[in-house]
N, C-alpha and C positions, 0 to 999 in steps of 0.2 A: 476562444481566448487562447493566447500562445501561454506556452509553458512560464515563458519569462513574466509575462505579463499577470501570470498567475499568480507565479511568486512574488511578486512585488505586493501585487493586491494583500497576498496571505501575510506579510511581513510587516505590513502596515498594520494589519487589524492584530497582530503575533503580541501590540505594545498596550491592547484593550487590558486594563486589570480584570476578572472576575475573582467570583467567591468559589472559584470551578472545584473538583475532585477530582478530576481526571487529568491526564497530562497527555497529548496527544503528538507524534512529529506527523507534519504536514509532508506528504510525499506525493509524487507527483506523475502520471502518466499519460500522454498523450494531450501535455497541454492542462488536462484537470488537476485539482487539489481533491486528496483522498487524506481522513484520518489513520493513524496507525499510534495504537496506546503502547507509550512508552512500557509499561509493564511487559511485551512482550517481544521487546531489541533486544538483542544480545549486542549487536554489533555493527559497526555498518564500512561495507570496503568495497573492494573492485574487482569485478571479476577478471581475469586474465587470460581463461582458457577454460572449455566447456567442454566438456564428452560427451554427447550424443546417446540416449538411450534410446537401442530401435525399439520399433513397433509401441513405443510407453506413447502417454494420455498428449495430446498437442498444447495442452498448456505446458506441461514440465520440460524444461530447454535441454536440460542435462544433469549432469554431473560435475559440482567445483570441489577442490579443493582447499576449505578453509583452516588454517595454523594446521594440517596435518587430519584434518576430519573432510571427511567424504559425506557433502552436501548437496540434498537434491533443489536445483534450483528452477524455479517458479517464474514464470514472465508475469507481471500483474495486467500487462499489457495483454497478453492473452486470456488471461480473465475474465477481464470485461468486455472483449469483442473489441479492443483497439487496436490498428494496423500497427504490427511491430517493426521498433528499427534491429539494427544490429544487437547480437546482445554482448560480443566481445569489449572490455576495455567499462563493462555497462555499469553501475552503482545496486548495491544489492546490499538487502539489511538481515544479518542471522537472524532466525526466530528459531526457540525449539517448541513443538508443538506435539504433544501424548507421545515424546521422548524420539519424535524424529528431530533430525536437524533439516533446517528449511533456509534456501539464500532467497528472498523475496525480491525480484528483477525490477527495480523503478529507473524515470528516465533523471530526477535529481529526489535530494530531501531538504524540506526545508525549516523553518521556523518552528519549536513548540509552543502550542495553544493547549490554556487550558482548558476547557470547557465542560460548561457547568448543567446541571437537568435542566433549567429552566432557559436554555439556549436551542435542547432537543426539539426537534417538530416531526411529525407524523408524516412518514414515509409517504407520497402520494400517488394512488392508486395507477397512474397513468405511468407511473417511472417503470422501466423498462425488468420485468419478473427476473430475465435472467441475470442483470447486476443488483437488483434488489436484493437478490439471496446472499449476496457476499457484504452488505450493508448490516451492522450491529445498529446503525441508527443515523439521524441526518441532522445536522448542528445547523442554528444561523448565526454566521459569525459576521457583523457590518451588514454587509449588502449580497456577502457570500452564502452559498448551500455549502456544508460540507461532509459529505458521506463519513462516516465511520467507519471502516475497515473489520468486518467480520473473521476473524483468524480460524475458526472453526472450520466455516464455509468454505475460505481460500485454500483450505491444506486438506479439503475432503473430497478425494476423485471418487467417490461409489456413483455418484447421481449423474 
């Protein structure tokens, strides 16, 4: 499914009411819809220019400058084993995480959904171990799956 045709799908189902607790923005890479809970946006803008950290982890792009704070910024795209595009000019959302600052690299963001326990379903054993670990959980929203975005997982290089 193309990215556009992603969002369109997600933005339709964006007008479902539920009884949800959660509020999630819909973001987007490589064509998929990934959850990301608002509780953990600070902010979302454009990157403009990257600094290169040599020899660091192949997911972390570099170094941005956000309002003045030196931000290590995260491809999500490398995350999950998706082929990455450019990342200059790219849409990146602040997150601070056990008091680092984090710019999380997406290819757009889109719609918030809420979504509620009784939407979650049970991760399925066949889904791929290495983007399963960055999965807080998996919604069915309509006719969609939609991952939950692990914040722990995503901003933890020891493993």
């Amino acid at each position: 499914m193309s990215s556009m045709s992603a969002a369109v799908a997600v933005s339709a189902l964006s007008d479902v009411p539920t009884a949800g607790e959660e509020s999630y923005f819909t973001v987007f890479a490589g064509g998929e819809a990934f959850g990301l809970s608002v509780l953990h946006t600070q902010t979302i803008f454009r990157i403009t220019s990257v600094t290169p950290i040599p020899l660091g982890p192949a997911d972390i792009v570099g170094l941005v400058n956000l309002r003045g704070k030196i931000v290590t910024a995260v491809s999500l795209r490398r995350r999950l084993g998706i082929p990455v595009d450019e990342v200059q000019n790219s849409l990146a959302i602040g997150i601070e995480h056990k008091g680092e600052n984090f710019a999380l690299i997406v290819d757009e963001v889109g719609d918030v959904l809420t979504l509620d326990a009784s939407m979650k379903v049970q991760i399925p054993a066949h889904f791929d171990p290495a983007r399963s670990r960055f999965m807080a959980g998996l919604y069915k929203v309509g006719n969609l799956l939609i991952p939950a975005l692990n914040i722990g997982a995503l901003f933890d290089f020891t493993s």
